[in-house]
C-alpha positions in Angstrom: 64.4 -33.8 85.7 62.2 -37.0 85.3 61.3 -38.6 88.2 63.1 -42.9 87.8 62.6 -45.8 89.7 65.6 -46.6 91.4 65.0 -49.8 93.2 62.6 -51.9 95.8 63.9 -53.1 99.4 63.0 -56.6 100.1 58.8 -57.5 101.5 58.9 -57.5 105.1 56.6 -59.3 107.2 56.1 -59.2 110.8 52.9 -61.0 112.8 54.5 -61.1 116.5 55.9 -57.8 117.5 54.7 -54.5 117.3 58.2 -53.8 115.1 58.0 -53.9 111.4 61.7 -53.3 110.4 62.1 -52.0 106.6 66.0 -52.3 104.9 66.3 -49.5 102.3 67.7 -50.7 99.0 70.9 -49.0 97.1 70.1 -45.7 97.2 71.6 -42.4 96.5 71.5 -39.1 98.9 68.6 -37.4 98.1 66.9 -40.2 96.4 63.0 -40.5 97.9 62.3 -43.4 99.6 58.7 -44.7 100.2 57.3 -47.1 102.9 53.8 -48.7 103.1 52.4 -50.8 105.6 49.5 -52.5 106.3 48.3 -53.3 109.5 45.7 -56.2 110.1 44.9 -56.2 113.8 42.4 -54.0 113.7 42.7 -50.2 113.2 46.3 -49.4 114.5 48.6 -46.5 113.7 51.4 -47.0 112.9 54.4 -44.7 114.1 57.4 -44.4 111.3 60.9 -43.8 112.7 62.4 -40.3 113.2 62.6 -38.5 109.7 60.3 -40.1 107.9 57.1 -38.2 107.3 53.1 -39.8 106.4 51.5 -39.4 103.3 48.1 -40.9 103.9 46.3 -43.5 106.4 43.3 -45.3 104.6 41.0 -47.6 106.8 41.3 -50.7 103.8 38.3 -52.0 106.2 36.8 -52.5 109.6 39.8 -54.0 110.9 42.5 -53.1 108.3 44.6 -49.8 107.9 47.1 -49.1 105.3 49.9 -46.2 105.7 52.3 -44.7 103.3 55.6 -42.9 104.0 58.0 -41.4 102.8 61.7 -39.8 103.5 64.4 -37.9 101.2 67.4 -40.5 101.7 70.5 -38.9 103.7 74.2 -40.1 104.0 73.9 -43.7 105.7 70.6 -44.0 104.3 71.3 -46.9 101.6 70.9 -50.2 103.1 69.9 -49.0 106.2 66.9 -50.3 109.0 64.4 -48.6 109.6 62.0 -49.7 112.2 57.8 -48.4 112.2 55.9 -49.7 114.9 52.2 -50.5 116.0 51.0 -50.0 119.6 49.7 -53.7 120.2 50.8 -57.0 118.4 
């Protein structure tokens, strides 16, 4: 089976919590969903919610750390938050 884009959930920014909170898109059980963030405060890492598993943490920089994500979408999944977070804001 070929692997097809499905879709994109919306850019989410967030500069005063710790919180990022990520909506999934439409989605379909089983479906793969991937996350990145990119944390500018310095060299955080960043904690995804239950379920969700990390690919890869890259130090873009002295201060800058980029993490990717991922999770096989369950029922509920599709349109649902999901909240990664940051020790320090």
């Amino acid at each position: 089976m070929a692997i097809a884009f499905v879709a994109a959930g919306a850019h989410a920014v967030n500069n005063t919590t710790t919180t990022l909170t990520l909506v999934a898109p439409a989605l379909s059980v089983g479906d793969i969903m991937i996350a990145v963030t990119y944390v500018a405060s310095g060299l955080q890492v960043t904690t995804p919610p239950a379920g969700w598993t990390s690919v890869v943490e890259v130090d873009v920089s002295a201060n800058v750390r980029a993490s990717v994500f991922w999770k096989r979408a369950e029922a509920g999944d599709s349109g649902a938050s999901f909240d990664f977070t940051k020790p320090v804001d």
